[in-house]
MIDO-875412 format. One line per field, with one value per atom (N, C-alpha, C, O, CB): atom name; residue in one letter; z negated, y, x. Coordinates in steps of 0.02 Angstrom, whole numbers, plus 32768, in hexadecimal, padded with zeros to 4 digits. Glycine has a CB too. Example, Ala and Ser with C-alpha at 12.3 -4.5 7.8 and 13.67 -1.06 7.14 Angstrom:
2
name (N/CA/C/O/CB/N/CA/C/O/CB) $
resn (A/A/A/A/A/S/S/S/S/S) $
Z (7E7A/7E7A/7E7A/7E59/7E3C/7E9E/7E9B/7E76/7E6E/7EE2) $
Y (7EE4/7F1F/7F5B/7F5A/7F20/7F90/7FCB/8002/8039/7FE2) $
X (8294/8267/8294/82C8/8235/8282/82AC/8285/829E/82C0) $
END
This chain:
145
name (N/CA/C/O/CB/N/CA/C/O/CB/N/CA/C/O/CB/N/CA/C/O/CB/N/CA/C/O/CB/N/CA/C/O/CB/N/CA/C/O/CB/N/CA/C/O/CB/N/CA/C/O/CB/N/CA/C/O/CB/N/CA/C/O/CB/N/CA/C/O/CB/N/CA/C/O/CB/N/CA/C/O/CB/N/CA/C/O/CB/N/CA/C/O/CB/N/CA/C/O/CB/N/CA/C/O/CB/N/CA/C/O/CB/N/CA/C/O/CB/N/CA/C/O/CB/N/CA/C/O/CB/N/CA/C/O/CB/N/CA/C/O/CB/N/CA/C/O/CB/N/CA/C/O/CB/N/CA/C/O/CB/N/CA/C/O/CB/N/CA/C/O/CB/N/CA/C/O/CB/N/CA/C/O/CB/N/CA/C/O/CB/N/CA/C/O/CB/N/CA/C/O/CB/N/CA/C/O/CB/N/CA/C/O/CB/N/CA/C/O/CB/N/CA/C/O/CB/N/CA/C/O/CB/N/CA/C/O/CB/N/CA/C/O/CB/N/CA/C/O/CB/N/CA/C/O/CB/N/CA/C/O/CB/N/CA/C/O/CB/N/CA/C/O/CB/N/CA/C/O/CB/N/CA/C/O/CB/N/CA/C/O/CB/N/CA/C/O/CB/N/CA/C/O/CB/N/CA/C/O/CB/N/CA/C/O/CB/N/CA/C/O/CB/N/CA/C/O/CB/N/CA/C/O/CB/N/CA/C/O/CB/N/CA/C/O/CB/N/CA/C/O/CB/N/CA/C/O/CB/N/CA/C/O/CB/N/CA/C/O/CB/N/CA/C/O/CB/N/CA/C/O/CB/N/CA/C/O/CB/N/CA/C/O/CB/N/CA/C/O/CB/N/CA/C/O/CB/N/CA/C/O/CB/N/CA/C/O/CB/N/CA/C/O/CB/N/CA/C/O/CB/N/CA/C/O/CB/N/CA/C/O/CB/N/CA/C/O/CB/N/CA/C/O/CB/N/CA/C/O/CB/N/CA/C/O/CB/N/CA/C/O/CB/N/CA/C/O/CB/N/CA/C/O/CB/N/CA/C/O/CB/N/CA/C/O/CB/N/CA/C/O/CB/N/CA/C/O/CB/N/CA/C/O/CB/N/CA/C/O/CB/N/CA/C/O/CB/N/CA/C/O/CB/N/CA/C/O/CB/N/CA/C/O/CB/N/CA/C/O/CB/N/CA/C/O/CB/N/CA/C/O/CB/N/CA/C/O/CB/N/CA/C/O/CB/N/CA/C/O/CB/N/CA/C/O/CB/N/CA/C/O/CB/N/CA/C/O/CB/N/CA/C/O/CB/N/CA/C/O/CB/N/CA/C/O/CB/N/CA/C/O/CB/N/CA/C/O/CB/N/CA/C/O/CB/N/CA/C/O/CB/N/CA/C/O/CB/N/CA/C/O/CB/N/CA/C/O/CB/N/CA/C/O/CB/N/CA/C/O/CB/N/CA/C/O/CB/N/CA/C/O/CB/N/CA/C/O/CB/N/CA/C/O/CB/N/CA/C/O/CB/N/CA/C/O/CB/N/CA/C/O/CB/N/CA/C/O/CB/N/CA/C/O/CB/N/CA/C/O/CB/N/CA/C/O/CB/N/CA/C/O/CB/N/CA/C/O/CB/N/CA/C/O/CB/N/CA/C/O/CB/N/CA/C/O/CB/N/CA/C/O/CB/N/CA/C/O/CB/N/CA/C/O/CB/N/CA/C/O/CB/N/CA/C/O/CB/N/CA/C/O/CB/N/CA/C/O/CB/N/CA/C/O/CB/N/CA/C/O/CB/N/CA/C/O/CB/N/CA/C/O/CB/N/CA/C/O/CB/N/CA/C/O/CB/N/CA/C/O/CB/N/CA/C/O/CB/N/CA/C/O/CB/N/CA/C/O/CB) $
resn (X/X/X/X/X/X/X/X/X/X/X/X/X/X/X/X/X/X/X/X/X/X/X/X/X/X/X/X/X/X/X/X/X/X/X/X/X/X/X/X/X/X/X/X/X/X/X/X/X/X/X/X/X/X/X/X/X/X/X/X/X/X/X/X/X/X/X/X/X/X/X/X/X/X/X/X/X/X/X/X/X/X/X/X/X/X/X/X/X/X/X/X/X/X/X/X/X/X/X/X/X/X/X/X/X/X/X/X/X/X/X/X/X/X/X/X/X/X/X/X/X/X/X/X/X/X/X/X/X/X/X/X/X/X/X/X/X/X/X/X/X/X/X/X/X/X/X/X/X/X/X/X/X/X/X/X/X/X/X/X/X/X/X/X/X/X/X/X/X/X/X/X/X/X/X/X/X/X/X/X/X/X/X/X/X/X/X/X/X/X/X/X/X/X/X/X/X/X/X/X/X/X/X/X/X/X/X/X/X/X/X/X/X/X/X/X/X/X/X/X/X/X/X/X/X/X/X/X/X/X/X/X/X/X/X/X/X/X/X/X/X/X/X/X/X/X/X/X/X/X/X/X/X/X/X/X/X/X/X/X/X/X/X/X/X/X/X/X/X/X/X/X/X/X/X/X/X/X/X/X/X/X/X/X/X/X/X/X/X/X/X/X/X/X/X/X/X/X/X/X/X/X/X/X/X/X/X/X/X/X/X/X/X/X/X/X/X/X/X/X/X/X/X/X/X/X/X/X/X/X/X/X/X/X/X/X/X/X/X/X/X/X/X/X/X/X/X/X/X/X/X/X/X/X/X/X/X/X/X/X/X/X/X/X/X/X/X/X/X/X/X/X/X/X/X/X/X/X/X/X/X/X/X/X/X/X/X/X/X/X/X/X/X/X/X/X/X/X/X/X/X/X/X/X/X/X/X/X/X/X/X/X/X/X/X/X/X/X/X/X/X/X/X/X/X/X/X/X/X/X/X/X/X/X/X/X/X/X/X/X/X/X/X/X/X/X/X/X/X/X/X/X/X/X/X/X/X/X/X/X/X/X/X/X/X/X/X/X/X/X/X/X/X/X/X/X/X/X/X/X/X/X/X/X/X/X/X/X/X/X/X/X/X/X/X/X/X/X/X/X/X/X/X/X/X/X/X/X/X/X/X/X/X/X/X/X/X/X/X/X/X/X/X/X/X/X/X/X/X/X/X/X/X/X/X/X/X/X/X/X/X/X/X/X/X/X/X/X/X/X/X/X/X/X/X/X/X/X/X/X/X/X/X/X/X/X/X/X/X/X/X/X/X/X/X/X/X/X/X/X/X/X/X/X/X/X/X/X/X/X/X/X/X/X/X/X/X/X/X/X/X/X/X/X/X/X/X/X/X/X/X/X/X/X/X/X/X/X/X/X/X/X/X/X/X/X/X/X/X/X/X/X/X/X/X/X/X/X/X/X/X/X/X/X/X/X/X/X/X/X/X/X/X/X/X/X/X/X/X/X/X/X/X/X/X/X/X/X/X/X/X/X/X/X/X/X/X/X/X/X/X/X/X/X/X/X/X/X/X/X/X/X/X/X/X/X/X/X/X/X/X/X/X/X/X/X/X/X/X/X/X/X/X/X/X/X/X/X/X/X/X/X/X/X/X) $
Z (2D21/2D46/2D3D/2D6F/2D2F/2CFF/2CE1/2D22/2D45/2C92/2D24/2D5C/2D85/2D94/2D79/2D99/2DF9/2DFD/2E2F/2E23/2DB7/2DE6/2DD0/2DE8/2DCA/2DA6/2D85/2DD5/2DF9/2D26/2DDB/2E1D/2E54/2E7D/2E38/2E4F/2EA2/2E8D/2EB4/2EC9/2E61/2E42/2E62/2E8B/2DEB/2E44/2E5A/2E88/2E8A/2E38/2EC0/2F04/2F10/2F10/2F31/2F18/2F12/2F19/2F4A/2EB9/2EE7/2EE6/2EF6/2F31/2EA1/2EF9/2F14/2F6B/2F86/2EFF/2F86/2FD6/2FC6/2FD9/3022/2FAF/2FAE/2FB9/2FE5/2F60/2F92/2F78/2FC3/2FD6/2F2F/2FE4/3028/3050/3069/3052/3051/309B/30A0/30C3/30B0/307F/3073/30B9/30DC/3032/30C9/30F5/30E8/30B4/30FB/3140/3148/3122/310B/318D/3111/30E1/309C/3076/30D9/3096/3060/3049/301A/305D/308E/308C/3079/3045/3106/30AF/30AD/3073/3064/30E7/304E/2FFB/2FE3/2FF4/2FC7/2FC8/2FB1/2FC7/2F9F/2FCB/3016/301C/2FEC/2FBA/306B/3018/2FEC/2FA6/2F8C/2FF3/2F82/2F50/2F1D/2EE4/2F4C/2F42/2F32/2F3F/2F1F/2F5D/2F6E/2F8E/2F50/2F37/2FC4/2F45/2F0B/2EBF/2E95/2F08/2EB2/2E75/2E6D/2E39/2E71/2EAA/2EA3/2EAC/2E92/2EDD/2ED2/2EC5/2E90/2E87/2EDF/2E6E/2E1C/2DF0/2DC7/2DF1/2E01/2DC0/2DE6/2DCC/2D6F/2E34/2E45/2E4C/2E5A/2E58/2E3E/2E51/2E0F/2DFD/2E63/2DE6/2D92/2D89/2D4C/2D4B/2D98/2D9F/2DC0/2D9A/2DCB/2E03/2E2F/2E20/2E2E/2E50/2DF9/2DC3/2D90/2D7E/2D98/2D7B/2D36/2CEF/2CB7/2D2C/2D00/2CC8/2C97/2C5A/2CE3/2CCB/2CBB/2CC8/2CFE/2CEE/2C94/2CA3/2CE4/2CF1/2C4F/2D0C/2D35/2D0D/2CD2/2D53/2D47/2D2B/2D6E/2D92/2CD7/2D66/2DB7/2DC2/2DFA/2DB1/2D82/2D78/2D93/2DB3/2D2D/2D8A/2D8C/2DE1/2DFF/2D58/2DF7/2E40/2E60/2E99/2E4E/2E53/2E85/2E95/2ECC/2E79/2E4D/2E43/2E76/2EA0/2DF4/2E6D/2E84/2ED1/2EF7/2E6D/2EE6/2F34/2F5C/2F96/2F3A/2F25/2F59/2F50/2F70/2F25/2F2B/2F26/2F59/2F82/2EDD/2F5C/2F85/2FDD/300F/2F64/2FD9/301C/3039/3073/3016/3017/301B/3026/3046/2FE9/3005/3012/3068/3098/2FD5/3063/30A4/30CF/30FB/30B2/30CD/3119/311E/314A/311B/30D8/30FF/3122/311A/30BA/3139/3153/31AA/31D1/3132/31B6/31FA/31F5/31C7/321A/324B/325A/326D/3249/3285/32A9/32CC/3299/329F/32F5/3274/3235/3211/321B/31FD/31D3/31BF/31DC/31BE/31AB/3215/3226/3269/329D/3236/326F/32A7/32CB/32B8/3297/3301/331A/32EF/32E7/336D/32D5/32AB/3264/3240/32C7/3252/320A/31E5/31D1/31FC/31D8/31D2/31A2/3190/3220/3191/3166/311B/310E/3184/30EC/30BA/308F/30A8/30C3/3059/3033/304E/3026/2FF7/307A/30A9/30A3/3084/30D7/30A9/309B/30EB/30F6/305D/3119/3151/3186/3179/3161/31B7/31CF/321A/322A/31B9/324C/3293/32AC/32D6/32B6/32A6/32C3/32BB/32D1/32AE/32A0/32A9/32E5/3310/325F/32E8/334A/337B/33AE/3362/3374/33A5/33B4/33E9/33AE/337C/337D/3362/3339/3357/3381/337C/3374/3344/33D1/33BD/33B6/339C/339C/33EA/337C/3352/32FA/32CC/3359/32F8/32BD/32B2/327E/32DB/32DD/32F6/32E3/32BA/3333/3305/3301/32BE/329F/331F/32A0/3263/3228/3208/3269/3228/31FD/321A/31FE/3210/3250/326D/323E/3213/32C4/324E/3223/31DA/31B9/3231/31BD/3177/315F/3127/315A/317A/316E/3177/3161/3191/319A/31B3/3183/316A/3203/3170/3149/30E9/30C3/3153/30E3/309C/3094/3065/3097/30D5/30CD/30D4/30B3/30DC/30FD/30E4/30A3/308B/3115/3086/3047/301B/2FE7/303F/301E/2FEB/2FFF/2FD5/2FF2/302C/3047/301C/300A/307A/3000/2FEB/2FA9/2FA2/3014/2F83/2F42/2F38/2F57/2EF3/2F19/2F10/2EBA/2E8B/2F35/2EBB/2E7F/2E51/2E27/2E88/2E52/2E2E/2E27/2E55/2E2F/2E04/2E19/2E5F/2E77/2DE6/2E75/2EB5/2EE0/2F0F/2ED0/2ED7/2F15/2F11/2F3B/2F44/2ED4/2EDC/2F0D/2F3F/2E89/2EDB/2EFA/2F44/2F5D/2EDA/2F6C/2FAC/2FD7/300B/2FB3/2FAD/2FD8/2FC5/2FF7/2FAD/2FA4/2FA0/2FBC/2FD3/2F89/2FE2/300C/3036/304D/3014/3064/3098/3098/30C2/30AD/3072/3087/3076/30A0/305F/3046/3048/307E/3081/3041/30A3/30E4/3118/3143/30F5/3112/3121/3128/3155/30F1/30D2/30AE/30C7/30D9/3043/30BF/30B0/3100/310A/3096/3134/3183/3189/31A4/31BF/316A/3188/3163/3182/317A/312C/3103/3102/30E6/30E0/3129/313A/3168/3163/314D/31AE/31F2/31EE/320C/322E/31BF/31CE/316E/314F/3206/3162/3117/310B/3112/30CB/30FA/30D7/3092/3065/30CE/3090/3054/3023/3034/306C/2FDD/2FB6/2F8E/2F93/2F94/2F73/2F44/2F10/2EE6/2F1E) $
Y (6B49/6B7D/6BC0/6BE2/6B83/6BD5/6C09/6C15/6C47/6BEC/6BD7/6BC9/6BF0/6C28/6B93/6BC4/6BD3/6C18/6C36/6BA8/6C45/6C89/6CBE/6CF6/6CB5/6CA2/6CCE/6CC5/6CF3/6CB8/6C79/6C79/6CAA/6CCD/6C2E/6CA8/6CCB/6D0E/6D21/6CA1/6D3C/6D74/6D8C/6DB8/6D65/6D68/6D79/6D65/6D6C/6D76/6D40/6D43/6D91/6DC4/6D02/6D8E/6DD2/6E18/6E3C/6DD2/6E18/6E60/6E41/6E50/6E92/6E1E/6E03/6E18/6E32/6DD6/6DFA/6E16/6E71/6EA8/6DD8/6E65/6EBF/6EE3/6F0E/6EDF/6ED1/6EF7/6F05/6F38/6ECC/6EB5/6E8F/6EC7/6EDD/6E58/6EE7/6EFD/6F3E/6F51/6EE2/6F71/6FB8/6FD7/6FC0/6FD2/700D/702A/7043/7041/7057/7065/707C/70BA/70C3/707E/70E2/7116/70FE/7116/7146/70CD/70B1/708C/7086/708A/707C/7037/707F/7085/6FFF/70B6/70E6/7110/7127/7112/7120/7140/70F2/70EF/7140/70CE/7098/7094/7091/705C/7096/7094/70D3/70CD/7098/7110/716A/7158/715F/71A8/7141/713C/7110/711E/713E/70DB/70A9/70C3/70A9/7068/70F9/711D/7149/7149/7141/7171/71B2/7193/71B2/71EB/7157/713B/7119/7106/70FE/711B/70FB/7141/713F/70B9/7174/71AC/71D9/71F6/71C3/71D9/71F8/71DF/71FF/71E1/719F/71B4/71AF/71B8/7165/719C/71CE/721D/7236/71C5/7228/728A/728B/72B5/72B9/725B/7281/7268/726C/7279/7246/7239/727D/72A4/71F7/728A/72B5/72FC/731F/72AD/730F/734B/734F/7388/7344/7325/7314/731B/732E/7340/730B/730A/72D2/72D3/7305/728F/723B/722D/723F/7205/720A/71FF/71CC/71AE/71CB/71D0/7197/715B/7156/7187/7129/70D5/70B1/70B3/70C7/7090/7065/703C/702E/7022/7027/6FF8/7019/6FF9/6FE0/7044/707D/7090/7099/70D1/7091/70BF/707A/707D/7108/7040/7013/6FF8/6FED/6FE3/6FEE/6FDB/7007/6FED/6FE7/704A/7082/7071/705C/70E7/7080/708A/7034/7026/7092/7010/6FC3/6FCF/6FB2/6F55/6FF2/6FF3/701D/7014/7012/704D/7087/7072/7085/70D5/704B/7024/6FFB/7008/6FF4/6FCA/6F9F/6FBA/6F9E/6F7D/7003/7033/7045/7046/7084/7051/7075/7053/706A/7080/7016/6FEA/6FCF/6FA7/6F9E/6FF1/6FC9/701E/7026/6F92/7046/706E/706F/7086/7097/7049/7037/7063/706D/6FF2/708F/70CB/70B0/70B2/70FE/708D/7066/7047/705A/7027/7022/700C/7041/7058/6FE7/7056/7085/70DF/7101/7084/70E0/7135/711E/712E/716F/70FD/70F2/712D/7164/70D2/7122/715C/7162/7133/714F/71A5/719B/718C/7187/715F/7186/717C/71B7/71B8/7145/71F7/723C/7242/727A/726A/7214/7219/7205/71E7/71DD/721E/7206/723D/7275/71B6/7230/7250/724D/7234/7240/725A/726A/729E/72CD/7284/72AA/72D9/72E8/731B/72C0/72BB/72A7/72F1/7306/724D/730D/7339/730F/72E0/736B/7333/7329/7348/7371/733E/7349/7354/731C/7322/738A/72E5/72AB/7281/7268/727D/727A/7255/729A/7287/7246/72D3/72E8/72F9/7312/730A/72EA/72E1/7294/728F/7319/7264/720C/7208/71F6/71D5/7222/71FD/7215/71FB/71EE/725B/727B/725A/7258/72E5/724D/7252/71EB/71D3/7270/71BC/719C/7194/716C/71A6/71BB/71C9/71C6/7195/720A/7212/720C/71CE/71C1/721B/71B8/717E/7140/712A/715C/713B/710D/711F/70FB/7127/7165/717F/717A/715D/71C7/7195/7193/713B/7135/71C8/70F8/70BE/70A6/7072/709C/70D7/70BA/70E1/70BF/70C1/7119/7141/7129/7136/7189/7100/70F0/70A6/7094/70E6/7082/7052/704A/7020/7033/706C/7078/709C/7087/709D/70CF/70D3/709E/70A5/70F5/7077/7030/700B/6FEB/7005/7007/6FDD/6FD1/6F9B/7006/702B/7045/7053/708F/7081/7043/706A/70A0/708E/7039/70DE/7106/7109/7108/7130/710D/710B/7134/7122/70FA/7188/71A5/71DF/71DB/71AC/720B/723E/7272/728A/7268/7279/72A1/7268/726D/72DC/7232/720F/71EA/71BE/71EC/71F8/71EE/7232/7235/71EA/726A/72AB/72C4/72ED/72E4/7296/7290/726D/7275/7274/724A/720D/7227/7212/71A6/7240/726A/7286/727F/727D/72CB/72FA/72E0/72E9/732A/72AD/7291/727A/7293/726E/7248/7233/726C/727B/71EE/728B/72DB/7307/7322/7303/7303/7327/72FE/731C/7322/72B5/728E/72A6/72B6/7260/729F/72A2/72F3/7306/729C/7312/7364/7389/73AE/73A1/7362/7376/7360/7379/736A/7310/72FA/7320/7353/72A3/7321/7354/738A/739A/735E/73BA/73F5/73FF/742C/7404/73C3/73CA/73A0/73AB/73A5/7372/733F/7336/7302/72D2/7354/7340/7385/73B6/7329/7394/73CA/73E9/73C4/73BA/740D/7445/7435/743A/74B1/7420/7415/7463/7490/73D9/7467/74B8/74B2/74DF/74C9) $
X (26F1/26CF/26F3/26FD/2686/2707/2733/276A/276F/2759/278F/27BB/27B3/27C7/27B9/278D/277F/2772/2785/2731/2743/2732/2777/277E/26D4/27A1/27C0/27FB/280F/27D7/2809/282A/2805/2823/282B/27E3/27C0/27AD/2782/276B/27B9/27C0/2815/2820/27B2/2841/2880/28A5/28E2/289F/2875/2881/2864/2887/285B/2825/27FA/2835/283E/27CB/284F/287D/28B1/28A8/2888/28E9/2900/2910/2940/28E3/28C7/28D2/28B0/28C4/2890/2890/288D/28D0/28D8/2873/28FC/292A/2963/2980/294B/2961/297D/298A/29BE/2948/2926/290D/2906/28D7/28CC/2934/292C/2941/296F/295C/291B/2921/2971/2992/28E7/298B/29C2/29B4/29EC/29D9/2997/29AC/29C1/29EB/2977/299C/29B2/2A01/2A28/2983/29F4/2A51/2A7B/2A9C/2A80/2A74/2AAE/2AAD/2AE4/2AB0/2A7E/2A78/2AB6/2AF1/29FF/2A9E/2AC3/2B16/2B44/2A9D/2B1F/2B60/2B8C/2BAF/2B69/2B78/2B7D/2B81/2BB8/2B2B/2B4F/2B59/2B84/2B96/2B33/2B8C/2BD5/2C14/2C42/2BD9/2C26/2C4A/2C70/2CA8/2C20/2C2E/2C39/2C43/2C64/2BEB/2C26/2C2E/2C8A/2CA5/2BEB/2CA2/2CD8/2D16/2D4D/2CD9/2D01/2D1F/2D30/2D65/2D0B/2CF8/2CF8/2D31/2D52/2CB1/2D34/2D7C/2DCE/2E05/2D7E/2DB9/2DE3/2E0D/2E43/2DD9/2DDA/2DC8/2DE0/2E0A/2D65/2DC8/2DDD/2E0B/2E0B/2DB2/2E47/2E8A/2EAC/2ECA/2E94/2EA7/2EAC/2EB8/2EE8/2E7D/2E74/2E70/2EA7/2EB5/2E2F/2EC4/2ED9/2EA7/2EB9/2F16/2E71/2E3F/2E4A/2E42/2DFA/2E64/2E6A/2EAE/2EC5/2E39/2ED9/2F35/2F20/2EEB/2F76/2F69/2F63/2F46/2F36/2FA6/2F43/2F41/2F20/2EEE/2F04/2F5B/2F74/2F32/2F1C/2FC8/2F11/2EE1/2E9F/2E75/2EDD/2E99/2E5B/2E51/2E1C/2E76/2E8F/2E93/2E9F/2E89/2EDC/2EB7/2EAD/2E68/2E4F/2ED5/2E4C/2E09/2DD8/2DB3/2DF7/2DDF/2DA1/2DAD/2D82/2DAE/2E04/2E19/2DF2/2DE7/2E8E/2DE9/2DD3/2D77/2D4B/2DFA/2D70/2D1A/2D13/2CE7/2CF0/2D3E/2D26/2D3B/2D1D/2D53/2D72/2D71/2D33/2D24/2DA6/2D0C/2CDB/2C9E/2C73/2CD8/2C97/2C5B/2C6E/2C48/2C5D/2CAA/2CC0/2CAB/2C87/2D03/2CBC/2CC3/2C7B/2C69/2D04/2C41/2C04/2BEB/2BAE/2BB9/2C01/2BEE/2BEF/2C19/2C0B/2BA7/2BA9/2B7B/2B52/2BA1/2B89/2B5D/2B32/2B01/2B6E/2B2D/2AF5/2AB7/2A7C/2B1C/2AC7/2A95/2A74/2A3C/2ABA/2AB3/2A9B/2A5F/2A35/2AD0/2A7A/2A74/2A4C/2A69/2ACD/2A10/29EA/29DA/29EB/29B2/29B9/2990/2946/2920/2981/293A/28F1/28F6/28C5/28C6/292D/2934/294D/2987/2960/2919/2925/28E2/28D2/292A/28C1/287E/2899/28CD/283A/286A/2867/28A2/28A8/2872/28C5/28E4/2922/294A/28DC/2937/296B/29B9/29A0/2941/29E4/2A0F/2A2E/2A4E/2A44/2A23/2A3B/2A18/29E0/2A1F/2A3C/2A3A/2A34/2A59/2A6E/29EE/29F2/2A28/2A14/29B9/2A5E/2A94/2ABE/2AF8/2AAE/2AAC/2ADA/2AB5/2ADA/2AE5/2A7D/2A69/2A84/2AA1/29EC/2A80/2A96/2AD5/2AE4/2A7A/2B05/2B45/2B67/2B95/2B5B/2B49/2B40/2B92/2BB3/2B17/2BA9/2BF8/2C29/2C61/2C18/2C15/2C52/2C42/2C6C/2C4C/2C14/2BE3/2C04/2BEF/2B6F/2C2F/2C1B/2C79/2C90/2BE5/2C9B/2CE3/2CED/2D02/2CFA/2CD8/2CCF/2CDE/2D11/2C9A/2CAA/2CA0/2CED/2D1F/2C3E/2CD6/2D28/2D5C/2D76/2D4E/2D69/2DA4/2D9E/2DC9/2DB1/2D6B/2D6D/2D65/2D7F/2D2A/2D4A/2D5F/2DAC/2DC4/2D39/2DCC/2E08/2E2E/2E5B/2E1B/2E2C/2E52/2E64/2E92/2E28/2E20/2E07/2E36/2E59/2DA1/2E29/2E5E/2E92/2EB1/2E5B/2EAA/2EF6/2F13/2F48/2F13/2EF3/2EEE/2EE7/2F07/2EC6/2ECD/2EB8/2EE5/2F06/2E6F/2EEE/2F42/2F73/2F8A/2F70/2F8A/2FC8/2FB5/2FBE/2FE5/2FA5/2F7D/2FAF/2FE1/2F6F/2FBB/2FD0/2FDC/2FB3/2FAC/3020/3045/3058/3081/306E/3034/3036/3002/2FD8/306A/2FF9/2FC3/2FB7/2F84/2FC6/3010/2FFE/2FF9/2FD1/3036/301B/2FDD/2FB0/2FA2/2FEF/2F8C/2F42/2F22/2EFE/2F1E/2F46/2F1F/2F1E/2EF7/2F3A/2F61/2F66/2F2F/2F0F/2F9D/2F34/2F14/2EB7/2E9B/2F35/2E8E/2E71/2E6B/2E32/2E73/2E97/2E83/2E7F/2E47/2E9E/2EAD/2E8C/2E5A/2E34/2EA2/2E41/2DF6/2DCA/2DA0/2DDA/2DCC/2DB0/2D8B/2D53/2DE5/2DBA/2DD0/2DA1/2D82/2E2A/2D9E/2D69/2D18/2CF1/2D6F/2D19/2CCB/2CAA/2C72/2CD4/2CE8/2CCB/2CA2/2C71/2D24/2CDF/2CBB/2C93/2C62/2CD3/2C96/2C35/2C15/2C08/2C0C/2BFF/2BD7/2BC0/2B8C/2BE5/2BEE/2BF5/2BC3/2B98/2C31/2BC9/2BAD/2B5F/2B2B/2BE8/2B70/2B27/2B13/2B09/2B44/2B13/2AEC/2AC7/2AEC/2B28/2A84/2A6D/2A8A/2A9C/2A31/2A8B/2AB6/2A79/2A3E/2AC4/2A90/2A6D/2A63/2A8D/2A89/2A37/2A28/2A54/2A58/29D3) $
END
C-alpha cells in the first residue's frame, strides 16, 4: 500500500512539475541561460583563469537553454500575469521581439560550435551574445529596482 501511494505521490509532482505555465517555462529557460553565463562572465572578467573545460561545458548548457527559447510557446498572448518581468511591448513588438531571439539562438550556437580558446575569446564571444541579451532587456523586460 506504502507503494502505490508513495508511487502516486510522485507521479502527483511529477506532472505538476510537467505542466507549468509559460511564465514559468521562460523563468526556467532565463534562468538556465544566466546560470550557465556566470562563470562565463567570471572567466571574461578575469576573476576565474581560463579552462577549456569550464567554457565548453557553460557554452553547451547555455546553447540548450538557448534553443529551448521558442517565442510562440513560451511568450503567448496573455501571459503578462503573475510575477512577471516581461514588458507589453513584446506582443506589440511580436516580430522584432521574435527576430531577436532567432538571432540570439543562432548567435549562441555558433559560439558553442567554436569553443573559444582563450580569455579574449571567451570575452568576444560574450559581447556578442551580450549585445543579444542586453537589447532584448532593454526593450521588453521591466527594470528591476
Amino acid at each position: 500500500m506504502k507503494r502505490v501511494f508513495l508511487a502516486g505521490a510522485l507521479f502527483a509532482v511529477t506532472a505538476s512539475l510537467s505542466f507549468a505555465g509559460p511564465v514559468e517555462d521562460r523563468q526556467a529557460v532565463m534562468k538556465a541561460m544566466g546560470k550557465a553565463l556566470g562563470p562565463l562572465a567570471a572567466i571574461a572578467k578575469g576573476e576565474n583563469a581560463f579552462d577549456a573545460g569550464v567554457v565548453e561545458q557553460n557554452l553547451t548548457a547555455l546553447n540548450e537553454a538557448a534553443q529551448k527559447l521558442d517565442v510562440a510557446a513560451l511568450f503567448p498572448e496573455g501571459s503578462t500575469t503573475g510575477e512577471t518581468e516581461a514588458l507589453p511591448a513584446i506582443w506589440e513588438n511580436m516580430a522584432d521581439f521574435q527576430e531577436r531571439a532567432v538571432k540570439l539562438k543562432a548567435d549562441v550556437a555558433e559560439v558553442a560550435s567554436a569553443v573559444p580558446g582563450d580569455t579574449a575569446r571567451v570575452q568576444a564571444a560574450l559581447g556578442r551574445i551580450g549585445q543579444n541579451c542586453g537589447g532584448c532587456h532593454e526593450n521588453y523586460r521591466m527594470t528591476k529596482n
